[in-house]
DRENTI-893563 format. One record per residue (C-alpha): residue in one letter; x, z, y. Coordinates in nm, 2 decimals. Example, Ala and Ser with C-alpha at 12.3 -4.5 7.8 and 13.67 -1.06 7.14 Angstrom:
<kekes>
<keke><type>A</type><x>1.23</x><z>0.78</z><y>-0.45</y></keke>
<keke><type>S</type><x>1.37</x><z>0.71</z><y>-0.11</y></keke>
</kekes>
This chain:
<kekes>
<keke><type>X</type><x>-1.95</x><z>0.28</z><y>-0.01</y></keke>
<keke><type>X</type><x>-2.01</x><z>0.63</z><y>-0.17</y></keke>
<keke><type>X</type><x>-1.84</x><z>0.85</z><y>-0.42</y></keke>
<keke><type>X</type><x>-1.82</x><z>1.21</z><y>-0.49</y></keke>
<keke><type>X</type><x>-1.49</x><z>1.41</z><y>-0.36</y></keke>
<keke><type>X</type><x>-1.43</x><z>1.40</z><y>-0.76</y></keke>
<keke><type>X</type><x>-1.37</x><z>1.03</z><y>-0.79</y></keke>
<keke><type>X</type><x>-1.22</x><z>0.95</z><y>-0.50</y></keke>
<keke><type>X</type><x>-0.92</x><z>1.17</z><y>-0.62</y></keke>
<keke><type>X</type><x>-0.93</x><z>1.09</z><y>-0.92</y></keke>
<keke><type>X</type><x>-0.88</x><z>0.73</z><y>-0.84</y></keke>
<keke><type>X</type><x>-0.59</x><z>0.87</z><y>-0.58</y></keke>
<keke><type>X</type><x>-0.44</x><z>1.00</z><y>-0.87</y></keke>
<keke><type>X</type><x>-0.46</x><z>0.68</z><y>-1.10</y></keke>
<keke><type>X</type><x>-0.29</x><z>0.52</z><y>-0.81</y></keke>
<keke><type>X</type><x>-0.03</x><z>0.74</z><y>-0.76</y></keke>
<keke><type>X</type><x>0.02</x><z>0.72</z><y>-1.15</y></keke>
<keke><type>X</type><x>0.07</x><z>0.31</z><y>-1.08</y></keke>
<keke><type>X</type><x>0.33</x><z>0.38</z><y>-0.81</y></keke>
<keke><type>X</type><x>0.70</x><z>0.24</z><y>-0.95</y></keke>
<keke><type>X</type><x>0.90</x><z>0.47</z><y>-1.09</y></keke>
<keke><type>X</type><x>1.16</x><z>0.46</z><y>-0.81</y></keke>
<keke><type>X</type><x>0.92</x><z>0.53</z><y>-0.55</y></keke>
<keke><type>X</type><x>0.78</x><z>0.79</z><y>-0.66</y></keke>
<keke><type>X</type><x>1.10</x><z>1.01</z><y>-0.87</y></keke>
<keke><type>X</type><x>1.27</x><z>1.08</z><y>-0.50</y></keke>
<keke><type>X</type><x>0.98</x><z>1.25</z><y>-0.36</y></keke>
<keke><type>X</type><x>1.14</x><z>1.61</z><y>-0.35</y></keke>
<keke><type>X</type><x>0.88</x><z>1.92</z><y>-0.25</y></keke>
<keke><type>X</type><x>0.62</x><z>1.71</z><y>-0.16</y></keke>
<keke><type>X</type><x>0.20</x><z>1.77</z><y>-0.26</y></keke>
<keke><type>X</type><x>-0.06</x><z>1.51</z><y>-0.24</y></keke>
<keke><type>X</type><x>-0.41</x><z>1.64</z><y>-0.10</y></keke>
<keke><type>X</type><x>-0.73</x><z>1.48</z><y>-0.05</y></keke>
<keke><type>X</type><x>-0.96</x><z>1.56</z><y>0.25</y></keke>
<keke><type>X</type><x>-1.25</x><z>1.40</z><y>0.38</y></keke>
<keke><type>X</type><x>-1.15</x><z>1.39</z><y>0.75</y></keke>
<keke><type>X</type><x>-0.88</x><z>1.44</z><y>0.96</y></keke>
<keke><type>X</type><x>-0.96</x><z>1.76</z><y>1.18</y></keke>
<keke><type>X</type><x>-0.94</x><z>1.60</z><y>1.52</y></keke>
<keke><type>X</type><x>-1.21</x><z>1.35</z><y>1.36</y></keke>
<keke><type>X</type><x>-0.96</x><z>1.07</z><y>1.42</y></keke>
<keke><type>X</type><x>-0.98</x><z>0.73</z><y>1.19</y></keke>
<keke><type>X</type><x>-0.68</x><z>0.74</z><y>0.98</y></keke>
<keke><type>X</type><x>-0.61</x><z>0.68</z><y>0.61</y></keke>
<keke><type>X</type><x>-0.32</x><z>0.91</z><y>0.57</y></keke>
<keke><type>X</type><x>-0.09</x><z>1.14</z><y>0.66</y></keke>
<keke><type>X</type><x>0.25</x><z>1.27</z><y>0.65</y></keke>
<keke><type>X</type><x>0.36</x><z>1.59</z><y>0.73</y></keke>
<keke><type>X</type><x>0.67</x><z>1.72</z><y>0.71</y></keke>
<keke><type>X</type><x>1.01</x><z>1.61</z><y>0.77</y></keke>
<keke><type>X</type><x>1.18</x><z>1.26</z><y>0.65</y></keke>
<keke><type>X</type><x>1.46</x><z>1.27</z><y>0.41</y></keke>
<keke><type>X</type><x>1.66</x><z>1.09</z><y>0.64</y></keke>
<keke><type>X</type><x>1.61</x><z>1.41</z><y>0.93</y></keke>
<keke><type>X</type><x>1.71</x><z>1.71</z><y>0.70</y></keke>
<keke><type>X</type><x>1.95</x><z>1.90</z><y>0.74</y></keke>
<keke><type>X</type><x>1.98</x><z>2.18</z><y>0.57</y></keke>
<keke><type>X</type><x>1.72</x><z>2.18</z><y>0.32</y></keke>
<keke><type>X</type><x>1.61</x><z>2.33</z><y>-0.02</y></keke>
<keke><type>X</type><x>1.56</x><z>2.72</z><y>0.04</y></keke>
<keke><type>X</type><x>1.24</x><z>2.83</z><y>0.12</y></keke>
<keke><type>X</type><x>1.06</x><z>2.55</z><y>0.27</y></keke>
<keke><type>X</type><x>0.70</x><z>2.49</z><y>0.22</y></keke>
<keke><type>X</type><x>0.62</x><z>2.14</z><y>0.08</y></keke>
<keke><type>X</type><x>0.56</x><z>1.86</z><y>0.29</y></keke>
<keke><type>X</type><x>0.22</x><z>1.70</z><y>0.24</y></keke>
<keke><type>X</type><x>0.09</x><z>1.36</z><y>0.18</y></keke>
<keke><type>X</type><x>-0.29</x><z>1.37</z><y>0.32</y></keke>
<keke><type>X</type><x>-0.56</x><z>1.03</z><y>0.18</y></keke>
<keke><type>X</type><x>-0.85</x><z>1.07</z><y>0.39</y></keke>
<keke><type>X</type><x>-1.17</x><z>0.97</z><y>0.19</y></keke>
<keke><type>X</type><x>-1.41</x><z>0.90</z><y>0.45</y></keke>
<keke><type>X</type><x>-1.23</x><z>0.67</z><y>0.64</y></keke>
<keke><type>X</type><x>-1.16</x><z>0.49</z><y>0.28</y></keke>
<keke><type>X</type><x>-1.51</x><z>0.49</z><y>0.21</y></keke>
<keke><type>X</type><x>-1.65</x><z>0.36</z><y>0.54</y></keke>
<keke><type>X</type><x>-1.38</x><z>0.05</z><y>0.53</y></keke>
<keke><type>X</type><x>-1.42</x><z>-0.05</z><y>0.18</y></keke>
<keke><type>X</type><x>-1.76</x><z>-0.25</z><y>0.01</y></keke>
<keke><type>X</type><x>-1.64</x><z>-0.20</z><y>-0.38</y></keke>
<keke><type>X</type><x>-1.43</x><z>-0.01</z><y>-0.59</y></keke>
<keke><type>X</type><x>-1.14</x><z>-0.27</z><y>-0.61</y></keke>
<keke><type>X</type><x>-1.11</x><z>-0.29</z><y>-0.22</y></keke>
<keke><type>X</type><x>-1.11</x><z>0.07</z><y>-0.26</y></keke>
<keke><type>X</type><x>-0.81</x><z>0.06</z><y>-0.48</y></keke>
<keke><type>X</type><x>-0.61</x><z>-0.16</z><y>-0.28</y></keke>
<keke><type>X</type><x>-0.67</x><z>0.04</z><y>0.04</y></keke>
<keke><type>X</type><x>-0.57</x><z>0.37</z><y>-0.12</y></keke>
<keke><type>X</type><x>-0.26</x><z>0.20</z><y>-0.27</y></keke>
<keke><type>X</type><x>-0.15</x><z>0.10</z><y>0.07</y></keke>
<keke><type>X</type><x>-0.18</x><z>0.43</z><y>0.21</y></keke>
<keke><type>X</type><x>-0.03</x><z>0.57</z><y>-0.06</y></keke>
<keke><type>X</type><x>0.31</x><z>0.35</z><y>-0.01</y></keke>
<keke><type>X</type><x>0.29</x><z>0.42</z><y>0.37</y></keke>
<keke><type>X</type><x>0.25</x><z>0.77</z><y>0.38</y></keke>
<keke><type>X</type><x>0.54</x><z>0.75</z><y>0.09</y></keke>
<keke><type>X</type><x>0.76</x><z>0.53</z><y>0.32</y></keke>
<keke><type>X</type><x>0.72</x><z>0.74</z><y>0.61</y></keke>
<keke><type>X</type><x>0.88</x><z>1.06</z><y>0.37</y></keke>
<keke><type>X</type><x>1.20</x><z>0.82</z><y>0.29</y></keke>
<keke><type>X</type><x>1.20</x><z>0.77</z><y>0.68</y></keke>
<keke><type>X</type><x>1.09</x><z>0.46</z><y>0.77</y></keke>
<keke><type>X</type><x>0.88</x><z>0.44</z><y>1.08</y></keke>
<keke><type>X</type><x>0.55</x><z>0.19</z><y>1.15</y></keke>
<keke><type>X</type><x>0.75</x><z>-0.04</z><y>1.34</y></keke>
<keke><type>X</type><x>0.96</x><z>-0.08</z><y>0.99</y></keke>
<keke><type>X</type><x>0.61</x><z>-0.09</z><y>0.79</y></keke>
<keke><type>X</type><x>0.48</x><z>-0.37</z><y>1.03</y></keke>
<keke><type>X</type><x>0.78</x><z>-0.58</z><y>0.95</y></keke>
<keke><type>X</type><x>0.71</x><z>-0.48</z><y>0.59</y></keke>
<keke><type>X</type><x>0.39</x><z>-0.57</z><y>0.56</y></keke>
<keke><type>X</type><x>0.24</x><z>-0.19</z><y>0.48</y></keke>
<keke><type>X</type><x>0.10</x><z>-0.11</z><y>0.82</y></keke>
</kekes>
């Protein structure tokens, strides 16, 4: 599948716009970026950086925000149409999400999102 840098965040953005409410109004400091690749040119679909909710201490001064990465290539390479497209960003969307409210892959396997 192809699509410009453009679309593909755009359509990151129309799902994040059809996350639920509930999900989404916790997350406190936190950016959503597109990139086309992680740098160590690894496979994945997302990532989360920063530190879980449930692991802070001390927080709310100062910090930088923690980040919520959709790669696009990987996207692209494992998805033939627009609506599998959809689906796969929606799933990485609510695991990179559950990973900032601290839950781990194991948890996400159990779940269904990993």
């Amino acid at each position: 599948m192809d699509m410009t840098a453009e679309e593909f965040e755009a359509l990151v953005v129309d799902e994040l716009d059809r996350l639920p409410d509930d999900m989404v109004d916790g997350l406190d400091n936190v950016v959503f970026v597109v990139e086309d690749e992680p740098e160590d040119g690894s496979d994945l679909f997302g990532l989360y950086e920063g530190v879980a909710l449930t692991e802070r201490g001390q927080y709310g001064t100062g910090e930088l925000p923690d980040r919520i990465v959709v790669y696009r290539h990987a996207h692209l390479a494992a998805c033939e149409d627009e609506a599998e497209l959809r689906d796969e960003i929606h799933t990485t969307l609510v695991h990179e999400i559950a990973h900032f409210y601290g839950i781990d892959d194991e948890q996400l396997h159990e779940l269904g999102w990993a």
